[in-house]
matplotlib code that plots the C-alpha trace (Angstrom):
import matplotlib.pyplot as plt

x = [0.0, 1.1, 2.2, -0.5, 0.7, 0.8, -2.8, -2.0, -1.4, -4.6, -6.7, -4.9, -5.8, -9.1, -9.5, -8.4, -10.8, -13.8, -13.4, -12.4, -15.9, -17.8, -15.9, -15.6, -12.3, -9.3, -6.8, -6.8, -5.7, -3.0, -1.9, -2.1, -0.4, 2.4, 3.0, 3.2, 6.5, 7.4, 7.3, 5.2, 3.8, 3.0, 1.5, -0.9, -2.0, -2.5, -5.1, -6.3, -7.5, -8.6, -11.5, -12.5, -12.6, -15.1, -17.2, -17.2, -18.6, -21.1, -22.6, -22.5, -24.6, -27.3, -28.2, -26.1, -27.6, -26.6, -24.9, -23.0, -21.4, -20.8, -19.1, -16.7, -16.3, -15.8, -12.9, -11.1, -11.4, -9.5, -7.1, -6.1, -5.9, -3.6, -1.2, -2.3, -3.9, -3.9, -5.8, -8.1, -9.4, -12.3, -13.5, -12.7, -15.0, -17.9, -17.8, -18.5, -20.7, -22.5, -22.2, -24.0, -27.0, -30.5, -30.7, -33.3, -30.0, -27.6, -30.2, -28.9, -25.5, -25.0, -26.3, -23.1, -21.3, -22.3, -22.2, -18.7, -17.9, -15.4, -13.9, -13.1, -11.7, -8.6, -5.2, -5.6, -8.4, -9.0, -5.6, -6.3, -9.7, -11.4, -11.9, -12.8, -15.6, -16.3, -16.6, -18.9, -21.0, -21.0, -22.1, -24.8, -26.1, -26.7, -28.4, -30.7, -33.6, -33.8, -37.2, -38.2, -35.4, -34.9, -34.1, -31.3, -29.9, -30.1, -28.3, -25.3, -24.7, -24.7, -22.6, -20.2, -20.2, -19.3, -16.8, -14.7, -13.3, -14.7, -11.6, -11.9, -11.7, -13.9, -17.0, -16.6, -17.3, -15.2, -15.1, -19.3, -19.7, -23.0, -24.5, -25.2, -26.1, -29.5, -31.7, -35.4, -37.5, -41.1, -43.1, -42.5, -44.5, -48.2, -49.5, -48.9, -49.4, -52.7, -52.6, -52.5, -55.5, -57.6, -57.1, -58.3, -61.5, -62.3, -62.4, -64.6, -67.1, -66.7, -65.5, -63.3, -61.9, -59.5, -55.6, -55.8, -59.3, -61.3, -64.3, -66.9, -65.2, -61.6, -60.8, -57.4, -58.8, -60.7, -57.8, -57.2, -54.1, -53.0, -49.7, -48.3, -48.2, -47.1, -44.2, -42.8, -43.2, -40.6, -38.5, -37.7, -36.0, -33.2, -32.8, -32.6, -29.8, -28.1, -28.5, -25.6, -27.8, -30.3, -27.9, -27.9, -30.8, -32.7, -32.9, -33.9, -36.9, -37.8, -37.2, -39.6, -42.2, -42.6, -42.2, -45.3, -47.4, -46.5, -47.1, -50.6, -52.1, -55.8, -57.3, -60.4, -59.3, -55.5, -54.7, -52.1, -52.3, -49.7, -50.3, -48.3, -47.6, -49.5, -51.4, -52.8, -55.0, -52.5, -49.5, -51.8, -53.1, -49.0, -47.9, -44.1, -44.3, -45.3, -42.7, -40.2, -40.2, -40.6, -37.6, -35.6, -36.9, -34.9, -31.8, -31.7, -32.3, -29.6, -26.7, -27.6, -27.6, -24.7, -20.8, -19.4, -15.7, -15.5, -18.3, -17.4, -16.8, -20.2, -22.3, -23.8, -27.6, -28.8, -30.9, -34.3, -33.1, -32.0, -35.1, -37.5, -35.4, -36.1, -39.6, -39.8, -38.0, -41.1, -43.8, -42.5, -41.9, -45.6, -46.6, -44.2, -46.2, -49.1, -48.8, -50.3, -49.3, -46.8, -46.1, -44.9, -42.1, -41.5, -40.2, -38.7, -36.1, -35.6, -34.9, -31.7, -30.8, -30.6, -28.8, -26.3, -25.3, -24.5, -21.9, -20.5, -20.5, -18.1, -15.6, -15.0, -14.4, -11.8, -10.5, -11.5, -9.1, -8.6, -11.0, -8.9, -6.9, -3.2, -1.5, 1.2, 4.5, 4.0, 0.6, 1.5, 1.2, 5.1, 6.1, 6.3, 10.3, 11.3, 13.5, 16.5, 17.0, 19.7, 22.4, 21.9, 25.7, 24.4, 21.1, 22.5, 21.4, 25.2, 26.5, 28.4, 24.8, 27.1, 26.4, 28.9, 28.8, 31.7, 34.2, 36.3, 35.7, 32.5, 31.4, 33.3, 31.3, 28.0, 28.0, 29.5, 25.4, 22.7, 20.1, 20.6, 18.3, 20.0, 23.5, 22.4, 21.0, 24.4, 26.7, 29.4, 27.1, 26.5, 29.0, 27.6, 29.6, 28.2, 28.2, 30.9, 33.2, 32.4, 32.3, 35.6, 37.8, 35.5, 34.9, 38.4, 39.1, 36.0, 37.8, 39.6, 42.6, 43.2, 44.1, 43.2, 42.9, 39.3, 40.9, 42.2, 39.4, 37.7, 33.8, 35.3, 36.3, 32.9, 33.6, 33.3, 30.4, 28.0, 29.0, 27.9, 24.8, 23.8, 24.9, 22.6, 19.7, 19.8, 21.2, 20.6, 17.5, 18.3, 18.5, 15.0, 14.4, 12.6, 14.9, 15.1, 18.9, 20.0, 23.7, 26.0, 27.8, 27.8, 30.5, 28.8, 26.0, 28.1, 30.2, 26.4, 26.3, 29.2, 28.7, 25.1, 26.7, 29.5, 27.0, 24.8, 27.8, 28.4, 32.0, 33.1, 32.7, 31.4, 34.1, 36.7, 34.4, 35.3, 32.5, 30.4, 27.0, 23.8, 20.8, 17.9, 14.7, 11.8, 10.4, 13.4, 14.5, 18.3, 21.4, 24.6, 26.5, 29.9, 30.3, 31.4, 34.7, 35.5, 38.3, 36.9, 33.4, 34.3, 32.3, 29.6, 26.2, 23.5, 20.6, 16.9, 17.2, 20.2, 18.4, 15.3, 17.4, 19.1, 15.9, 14.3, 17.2, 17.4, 13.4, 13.0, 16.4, 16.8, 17.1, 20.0, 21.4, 19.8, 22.5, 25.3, 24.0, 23.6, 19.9, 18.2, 15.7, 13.0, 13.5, 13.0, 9.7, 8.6, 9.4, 7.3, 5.0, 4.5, 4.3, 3.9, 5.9, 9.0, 10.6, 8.9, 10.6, 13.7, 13.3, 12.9, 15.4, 18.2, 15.9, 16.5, 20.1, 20.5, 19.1, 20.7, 24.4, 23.5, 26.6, 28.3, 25.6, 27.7, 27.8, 31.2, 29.9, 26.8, 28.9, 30.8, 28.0, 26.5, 29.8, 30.1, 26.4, 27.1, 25.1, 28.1, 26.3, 24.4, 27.5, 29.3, 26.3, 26.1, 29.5, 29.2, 26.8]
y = [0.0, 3.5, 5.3, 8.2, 11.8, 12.3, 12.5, 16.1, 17.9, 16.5, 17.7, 20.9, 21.0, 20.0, 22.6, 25.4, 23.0, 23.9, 27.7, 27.9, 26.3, 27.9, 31.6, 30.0, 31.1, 29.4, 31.3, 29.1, 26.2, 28.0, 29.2, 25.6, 23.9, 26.1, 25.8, 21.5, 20.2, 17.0, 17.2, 18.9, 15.0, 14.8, 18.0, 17.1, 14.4, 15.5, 18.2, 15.1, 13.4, 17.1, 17.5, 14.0, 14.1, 17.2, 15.5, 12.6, 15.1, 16.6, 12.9, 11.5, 14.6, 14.3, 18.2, 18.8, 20.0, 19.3, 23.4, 22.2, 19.3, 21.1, 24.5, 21.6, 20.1, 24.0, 24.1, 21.2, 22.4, 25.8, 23.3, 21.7, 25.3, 26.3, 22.6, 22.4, 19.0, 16.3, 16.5, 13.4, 14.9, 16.7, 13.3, 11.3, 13.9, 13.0, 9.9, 9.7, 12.2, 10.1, 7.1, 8.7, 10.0, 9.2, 9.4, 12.4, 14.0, 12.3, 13.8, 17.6, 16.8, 15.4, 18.5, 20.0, 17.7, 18.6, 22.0, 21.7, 19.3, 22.0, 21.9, 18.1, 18.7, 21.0, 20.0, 19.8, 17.3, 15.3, 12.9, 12.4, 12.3, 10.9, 7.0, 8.2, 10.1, 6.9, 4.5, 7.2, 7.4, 3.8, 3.1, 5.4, 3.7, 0.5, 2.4, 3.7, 2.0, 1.9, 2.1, 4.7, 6.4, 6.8, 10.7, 10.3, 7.6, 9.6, 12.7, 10.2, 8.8, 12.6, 13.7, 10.6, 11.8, 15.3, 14.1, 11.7, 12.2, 10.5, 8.5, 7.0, 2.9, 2.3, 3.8, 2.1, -1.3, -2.4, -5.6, -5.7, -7.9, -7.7, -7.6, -11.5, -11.1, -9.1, -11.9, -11.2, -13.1, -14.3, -16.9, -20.2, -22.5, -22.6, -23.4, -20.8, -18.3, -16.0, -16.7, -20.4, -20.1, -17.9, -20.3, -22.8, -20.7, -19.7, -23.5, -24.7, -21.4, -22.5, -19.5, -20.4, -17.7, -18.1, -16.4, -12.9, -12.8, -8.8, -7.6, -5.9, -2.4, -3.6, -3.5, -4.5, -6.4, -8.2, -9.9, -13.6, -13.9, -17.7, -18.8, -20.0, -16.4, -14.8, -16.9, -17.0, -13.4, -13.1, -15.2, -12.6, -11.2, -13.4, -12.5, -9.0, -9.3, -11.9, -11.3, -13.4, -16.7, -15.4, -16.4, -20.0, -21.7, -23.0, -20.4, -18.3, -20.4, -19.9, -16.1, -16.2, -18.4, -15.8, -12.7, -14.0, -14.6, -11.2, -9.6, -9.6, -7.4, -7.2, -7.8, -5.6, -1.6, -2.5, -1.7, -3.1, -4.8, -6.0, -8.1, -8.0, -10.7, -10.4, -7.6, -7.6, -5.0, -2.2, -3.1, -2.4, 0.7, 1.4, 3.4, 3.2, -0.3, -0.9, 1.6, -0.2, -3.4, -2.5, -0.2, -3.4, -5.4, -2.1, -2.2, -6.0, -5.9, -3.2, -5.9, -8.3, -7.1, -4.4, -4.8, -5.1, -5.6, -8.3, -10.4, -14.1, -15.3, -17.3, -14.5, -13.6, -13.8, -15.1, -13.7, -14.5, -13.4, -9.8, -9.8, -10.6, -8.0, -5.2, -5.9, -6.3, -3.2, -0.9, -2.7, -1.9, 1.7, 1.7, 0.7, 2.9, 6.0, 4.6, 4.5, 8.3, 10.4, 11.6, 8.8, 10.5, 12.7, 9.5, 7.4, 9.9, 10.5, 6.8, 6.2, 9.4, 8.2, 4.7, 6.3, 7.9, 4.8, 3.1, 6.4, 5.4, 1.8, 2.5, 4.7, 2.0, -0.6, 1.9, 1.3, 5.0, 7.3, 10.9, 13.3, 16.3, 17.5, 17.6, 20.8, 20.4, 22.6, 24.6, 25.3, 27.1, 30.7, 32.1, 35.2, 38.2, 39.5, 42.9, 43.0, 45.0, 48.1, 46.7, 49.6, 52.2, 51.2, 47.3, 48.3, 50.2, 53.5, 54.9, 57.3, 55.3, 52.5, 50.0, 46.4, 45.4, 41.8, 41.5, 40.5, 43.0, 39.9, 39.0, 42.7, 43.3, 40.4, 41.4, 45.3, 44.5, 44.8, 45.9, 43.8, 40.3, 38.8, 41.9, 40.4, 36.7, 37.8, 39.4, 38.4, 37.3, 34.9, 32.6, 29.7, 27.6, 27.3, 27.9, 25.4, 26.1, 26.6, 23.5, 21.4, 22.9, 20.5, 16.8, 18.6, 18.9, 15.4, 14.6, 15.5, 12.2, 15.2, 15.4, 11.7, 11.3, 7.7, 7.1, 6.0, 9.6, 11.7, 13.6, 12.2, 8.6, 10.9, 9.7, 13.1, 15.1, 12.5, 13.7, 17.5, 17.4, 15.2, 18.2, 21.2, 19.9, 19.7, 23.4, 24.5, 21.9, 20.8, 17.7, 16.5, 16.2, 15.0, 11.7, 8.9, 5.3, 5.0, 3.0, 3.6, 1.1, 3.4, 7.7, 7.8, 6.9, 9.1, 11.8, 11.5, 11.5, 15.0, 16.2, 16.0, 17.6, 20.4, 21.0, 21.6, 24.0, 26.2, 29.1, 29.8, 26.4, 26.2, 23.1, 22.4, 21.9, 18.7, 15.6, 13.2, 13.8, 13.5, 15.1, 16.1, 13.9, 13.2, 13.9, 11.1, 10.5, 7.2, 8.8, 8.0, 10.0, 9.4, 10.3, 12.9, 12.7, 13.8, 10.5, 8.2, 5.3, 3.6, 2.7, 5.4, 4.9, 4.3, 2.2, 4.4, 3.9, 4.0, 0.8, -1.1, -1.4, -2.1, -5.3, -6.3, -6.2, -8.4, -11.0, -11.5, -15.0, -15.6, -13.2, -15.8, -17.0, -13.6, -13.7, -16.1, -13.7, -10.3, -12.6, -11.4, -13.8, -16.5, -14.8, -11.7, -13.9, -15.4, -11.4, -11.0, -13.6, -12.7, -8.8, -9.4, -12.2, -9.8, -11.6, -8.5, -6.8, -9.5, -8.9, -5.0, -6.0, -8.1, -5.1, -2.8, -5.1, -5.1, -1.6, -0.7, -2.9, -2.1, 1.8, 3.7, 0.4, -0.4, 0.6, -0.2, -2.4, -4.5, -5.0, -6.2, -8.0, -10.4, -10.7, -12.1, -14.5, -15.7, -15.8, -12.6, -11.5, -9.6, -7.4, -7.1, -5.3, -3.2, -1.8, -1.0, 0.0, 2.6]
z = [0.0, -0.6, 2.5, 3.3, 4.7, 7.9, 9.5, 11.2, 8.0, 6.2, 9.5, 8.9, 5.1, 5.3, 7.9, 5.3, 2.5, 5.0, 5.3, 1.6, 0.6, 3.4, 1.7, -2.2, -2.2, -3.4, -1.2, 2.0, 0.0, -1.7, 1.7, 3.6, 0.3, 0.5, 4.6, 4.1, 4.3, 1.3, -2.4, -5.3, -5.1, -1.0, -1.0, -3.6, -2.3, 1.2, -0.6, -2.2, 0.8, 2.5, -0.4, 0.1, 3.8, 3.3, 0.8, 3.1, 6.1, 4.0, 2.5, 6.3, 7.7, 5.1, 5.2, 2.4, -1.1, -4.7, -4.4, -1.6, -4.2, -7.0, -4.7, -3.5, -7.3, -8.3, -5.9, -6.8, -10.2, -9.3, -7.2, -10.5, -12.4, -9.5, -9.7, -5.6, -6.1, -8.7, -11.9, -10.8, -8.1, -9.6, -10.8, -8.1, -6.0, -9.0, -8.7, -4.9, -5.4, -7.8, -5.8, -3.0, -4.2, -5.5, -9.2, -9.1, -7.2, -10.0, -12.8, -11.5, -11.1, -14.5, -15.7, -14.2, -15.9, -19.1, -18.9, -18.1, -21.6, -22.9, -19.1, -19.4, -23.1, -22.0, -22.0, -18.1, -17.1, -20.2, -20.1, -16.4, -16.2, -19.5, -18.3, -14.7, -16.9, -19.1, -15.7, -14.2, -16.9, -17.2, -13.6, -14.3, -17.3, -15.1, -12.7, -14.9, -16.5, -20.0, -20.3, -17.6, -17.8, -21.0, -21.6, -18.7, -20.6, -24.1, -22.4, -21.1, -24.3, -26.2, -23.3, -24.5, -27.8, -27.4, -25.0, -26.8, -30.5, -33.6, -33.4, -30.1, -30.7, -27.6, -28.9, -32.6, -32.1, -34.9, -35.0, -35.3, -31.9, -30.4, -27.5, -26.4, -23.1, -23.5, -23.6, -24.0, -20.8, -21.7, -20.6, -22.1, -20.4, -22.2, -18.9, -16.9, -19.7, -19.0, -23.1, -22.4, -20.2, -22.3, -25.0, -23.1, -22.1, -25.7, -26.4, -23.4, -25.0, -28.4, -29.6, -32.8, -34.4, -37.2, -36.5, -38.2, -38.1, -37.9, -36.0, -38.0, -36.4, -37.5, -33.7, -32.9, -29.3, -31.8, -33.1, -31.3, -29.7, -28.8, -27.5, -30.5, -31.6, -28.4, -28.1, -31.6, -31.5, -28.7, -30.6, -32.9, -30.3, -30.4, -34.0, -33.5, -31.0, -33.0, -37.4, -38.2, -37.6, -40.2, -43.0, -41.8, -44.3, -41.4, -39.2, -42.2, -42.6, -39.0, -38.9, -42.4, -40.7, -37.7, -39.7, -41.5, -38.4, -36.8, -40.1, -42.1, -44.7, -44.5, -48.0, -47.8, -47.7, -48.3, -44.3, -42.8, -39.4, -37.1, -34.4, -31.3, -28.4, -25.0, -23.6, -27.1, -26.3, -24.7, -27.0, -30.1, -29.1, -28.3, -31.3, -29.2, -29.3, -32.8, -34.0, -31.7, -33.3, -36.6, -36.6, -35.1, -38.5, -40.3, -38.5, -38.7, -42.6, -43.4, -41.3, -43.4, -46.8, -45.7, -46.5, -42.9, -43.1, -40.5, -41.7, -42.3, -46.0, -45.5, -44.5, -48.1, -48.9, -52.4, -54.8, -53.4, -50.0, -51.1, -53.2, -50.2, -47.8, -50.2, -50.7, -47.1, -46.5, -48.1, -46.8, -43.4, -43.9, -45.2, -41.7, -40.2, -42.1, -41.1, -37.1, -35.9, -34.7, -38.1, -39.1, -42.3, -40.5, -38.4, -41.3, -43.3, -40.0, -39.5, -43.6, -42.9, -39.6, -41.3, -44.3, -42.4, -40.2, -43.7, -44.0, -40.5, -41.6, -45.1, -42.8, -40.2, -42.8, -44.3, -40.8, -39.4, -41.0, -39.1, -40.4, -39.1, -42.1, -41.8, -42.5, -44.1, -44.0, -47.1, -46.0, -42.8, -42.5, -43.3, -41.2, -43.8, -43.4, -44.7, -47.2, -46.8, -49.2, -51.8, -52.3, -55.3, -56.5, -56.6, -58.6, -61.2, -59.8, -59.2, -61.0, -63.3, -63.5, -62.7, -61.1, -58.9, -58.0, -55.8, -58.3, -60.6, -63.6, -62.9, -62.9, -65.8, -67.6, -66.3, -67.3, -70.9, -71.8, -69.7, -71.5, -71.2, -73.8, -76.6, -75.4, -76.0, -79.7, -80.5, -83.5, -81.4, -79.8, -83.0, -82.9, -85.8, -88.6, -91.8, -94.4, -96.9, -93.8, -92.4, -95.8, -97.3, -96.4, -97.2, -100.7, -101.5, -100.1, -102.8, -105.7, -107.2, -108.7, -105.1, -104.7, -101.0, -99.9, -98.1, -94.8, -94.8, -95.7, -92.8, -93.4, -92.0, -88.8, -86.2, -85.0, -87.3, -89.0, -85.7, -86.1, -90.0, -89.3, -87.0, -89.2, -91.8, -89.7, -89.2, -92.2, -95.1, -97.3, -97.9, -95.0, -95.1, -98.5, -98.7, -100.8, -101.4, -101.6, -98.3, -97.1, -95.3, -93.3, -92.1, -94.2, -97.4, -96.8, -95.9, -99.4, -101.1, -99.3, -100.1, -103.7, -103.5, -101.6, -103.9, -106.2, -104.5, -102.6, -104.5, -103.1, -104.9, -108.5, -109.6, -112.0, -109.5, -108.4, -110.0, -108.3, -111.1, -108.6, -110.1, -108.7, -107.8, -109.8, -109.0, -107.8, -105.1, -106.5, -108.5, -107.4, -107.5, -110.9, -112.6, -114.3, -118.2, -117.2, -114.8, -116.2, -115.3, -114.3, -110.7, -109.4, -111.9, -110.2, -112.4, -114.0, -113.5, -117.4, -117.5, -114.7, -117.3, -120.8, -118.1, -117.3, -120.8, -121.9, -119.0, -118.9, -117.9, -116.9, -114.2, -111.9, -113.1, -112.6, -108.4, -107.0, -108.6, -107.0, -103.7, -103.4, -100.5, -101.8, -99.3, -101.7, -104.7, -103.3, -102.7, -106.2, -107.8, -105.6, -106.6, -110.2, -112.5, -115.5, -116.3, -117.2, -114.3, -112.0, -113.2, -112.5, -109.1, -108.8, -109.5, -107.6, -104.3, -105.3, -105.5, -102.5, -101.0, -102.2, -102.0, -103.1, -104.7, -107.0, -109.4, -113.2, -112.5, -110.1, -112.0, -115.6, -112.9, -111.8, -115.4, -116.5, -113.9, -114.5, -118.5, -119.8, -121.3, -124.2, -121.8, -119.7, -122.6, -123.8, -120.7, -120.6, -124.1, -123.0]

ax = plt.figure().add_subplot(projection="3d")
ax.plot(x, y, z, "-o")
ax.set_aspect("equal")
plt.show()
């Protein structure tokens, strides 16, 4: 056990607790707390037991009122404000209180309690003292009856509410358990039952009236009540506290086989009638009652066909199920509209509030995420900050309208122009080469009078290859231009280039180019030629024009000529495939080659392979030519 104080200092302190309540002043307690020798700790908890000791004194004398509590509560709570007593105190003092009295006391006191809600919410009571407040409250409940007490028990609950976050995991129930223990009592034995025995009298009079059955006045007394009825009524009961045996086939018959006994629709005038369990009489005139159980059918409906996250696999209803729910469903908000008094307004609010618990349903199976809104850094409020005046010399504004920067170069280089963007346009800024510069040097390695070996020449350089390709994208039209001549290599291409250029620069005359490249057709498909001038026919490359006198002459023999120009037997398939012309086939076949070989489809290969494959006639008229 936890040593007490000494019994002289609390006789002292309760002393000062007296005359402070009896003056509601907080200044003898301040005074006696600071003349007790100990800790911060001792002294509180001397002042501790003072307050209870008075409580105790006014409890035992009986004379006290409910003003007498709450001036004592009222001081504890200054205590607390003033770090003389421990933060518990307050509700250790309510729950005596609480304790003590008779609940038409407990009904005033409470409303103390909630008056003070934003009181228990500050950073100094609620740590301390929120499960003192859930325990009191919970006592209180099982106190109270539910069913005469009713509003008491509504204004703990809402007092609950308001006093605990949205967040708090003791008031979410999230694992959907419910509530075994209440267990409806009734009757069961048919004997004892006053419904027994007035069944029993109705058969000795030979009164038979059929189950359901309607006096001439519609009269609910006039509806027969036996014991069958009574007691499977109550059985529902153990449904509504229980829905997870409803998806179990045969307890779904039962439930179905009551529901349809406690449930009729008269035929004549469309009116609906429910028939209740004993007391037939009062419990039928009960509009309470009747809107009692059917709201219980509603809740127990909206389980079952709702997504509840920790529902077992099995607990799914089939199609005729669902079907019968939802037609159930409307027939019983039909009876709710028609119990008086407003039954209109009455199941309108019950269809929201029902509405609204499937909102609270969807957020706890998300597993109840915060609904307070993080702020994040950037959205914090930044402190403005002045900004200091810059100097006149460092914005331009001296009498030179100089920038200094704090470096003789880099002011140098930043006041050569005052306008950036006129500085970046300049002359001096352009660093791209134009293309006869560039070029100069590949078209005098071009000409064959210069004699440069290929190895040698700058367009086999991958360098300087990337630099071109890029110089004609921004400077050079044909690097655009659409063509069917494919080249093995940069370097290739770049020769074809170089000729074209050659051609087009006007600070190289044309005659200084030995190439002999012309321009291209129009239909993209020429190839670069010798000129007349060339000394040989090494650099000739074959003609649209040649290509079609070769294939006149081969006709059907141009495959002999295919395995000479190594053309693949895929390509030959193609070939045959296109065009059934012989000497359209053989068009095709030197097209493939061409395009293939690019800038060595020249005329000397060509006579080449139509020697080797014995077309040695075509072979010298196309040298001829």
């Amino acid at each position: 056990y936890p040593l007490l104080p000494p019994l002289l200092p609390i006789t002292q302190s309760q002393a000062s607790a007296v005359q402070a309540l009896a003056g509601k002043n907080i200044k003898p307690l301040i005074s006696i707390f600071n003349q007790i020798s100990g800790n911060e700790a001792e002294k509180k908890t001397t002042l501790d037991q003072a307050l209870r000791g008075v409580l105790g004194d006014l409890i035992v004398r009986n004379k006290a009122s409910c003003d007498d509590f709450l001036a004592l509560i009222y001081l504890s709570i200054d205590a607390v404000t003033e770090s003389i007593c421990s933060a518990t105190t307050p509700f250790v003092l309510l729950g005596d209180v609480l304790d003590c009295l008779p609940l038409d006391l407990c009904d005033k006191i409470f409303s103390f309690v909630e008056e003070n809600v934003s009181t228990w919410k500050s950073n100094s009571f609620y740590t301390a003292g929120k499960n003192y407040l859930l325990r009191m409250c919970n006592d209180l409940l099982r106190r109270l009856s539910k069913s005469q007490n009713t509003v008491f028990c509504g204004r703990i609950q809402l007092f609950l509410a308001r006093l605990f976050p949205l967040s708090e995991k003791s008031g979410l129930n999230l694992q959907s358990q419910f509530n075994l223990d209440n267990i409806t009592v009734f009757n069961k034995n048919e004997q004892e039952s006053t419904l027994g025995q007035k069944h029993t009298e109705e058969k000795e009079d030979g009164m038979e009236v059929e189950e359901g059955e309607m006096g001439e006045d519609d009269a609910p007394a006039s509806i027969p009540i036996d014991y069958n009825l009574y007691r499977k009524f109550w059985t529902l009961q153990d449904y509504f506290r229980n829905p997870v045996q409803c998806y179990d086939k045969f307890s779904w018959m039962t439930f179905l086989k009551v529901m349809h006994l406690t449930m009729r629709r008269k035929a004549e005038g469309g009116k609906n009638v429910f028939l209740t369990s004993d007391l037939m009489d009062l419990q039928l005139s009960d509009s309470n009652f009747r809107r009692h159980i059917l709201l219980q059918y509603l809740i127990l409906f909206q389980y079952l066909k709702g997504q509840v996250k920790f529902k077992s696999s099995n607990c799914v209803l089939n199609d005729d199920q669902a079907a019968w729910i939802e037609e159930t469903t409307k027939l019983v908000y039909q009876l709710l509209r028609e119990i008086p008094p407003d039954g209109d307004k009455f199941a309108t609010m019950v269809e929201h509030i029902l509405n609204t618990e499937e909102n609270w349903n969807a957020w706890k199976n998300e597993g109840c995420p915060s609904f307070v809104k993080e702020r994040t850094v950037d959205d914090k409020p930044k402190r403005p900050m002045r900004k200091r005046q810059a100097p006149e010399d460092f914005l331009g504004k001296g009498p030179d309208r100089k920038l200094f920067m704090g470096n003789d170069e880099l002011t140098r280089l930043w006041n050569l122009n005052h306008d950036n963007m006129e500085a970046c346009k300049s002359d001096s800024r352009s660093f791209m080469p134009s293309l006869d510069e560039f070029f100069a040097e590949a078209i005098e390695q071009a000409d064959p009078a210069n004699m440069v070996e290929e190895e040698y020449k700058v367009v086999r350089n991958p360098n300087y290859g990337w630099r071109a390709l890029r110089l004609l994208s921004r400077r050079s039209p044909h690097f655009f231009q659409p063509t069917n001549q494919k080249f093995k290599s940069l370097a290739d291409y770049l020769d074809s280039m170089v000729s074209k250029l050659a051609k087009e620069l006007p600070d190289i005359p044309s005659e200084e180019i030995k190439t002999g490249e012309e321009d291209d057709d129009d239909n993209g498909d020429n190839l670069l030629k010798d000129s007349n001038d060339s000394p040989s026919i090494q650099s000739k490359l074959v003609t649209n024009q040649q290509m079609d006198d070769v294939a006149a002459k081969l006709g059907a023999r141009w495959k002999v000529l295919a395995s000479h120009l190594e053309v693949k037997a895929a390509e030959l398939r193609e070939i045959e495939t296109d065009s059934e012309d012989v000497d359209m086939q053989a068009k095709l076949l030197l097209v493939a080659w061409q395009d293939r070989e690019g800038t060595q489809a020249t005329v000397e290969n060509l006579v080449t392979a139509l020697n080797a494959a014995g077309f040695s006639q075509i072979a010298d008229s196309l040298s001829e030519a």
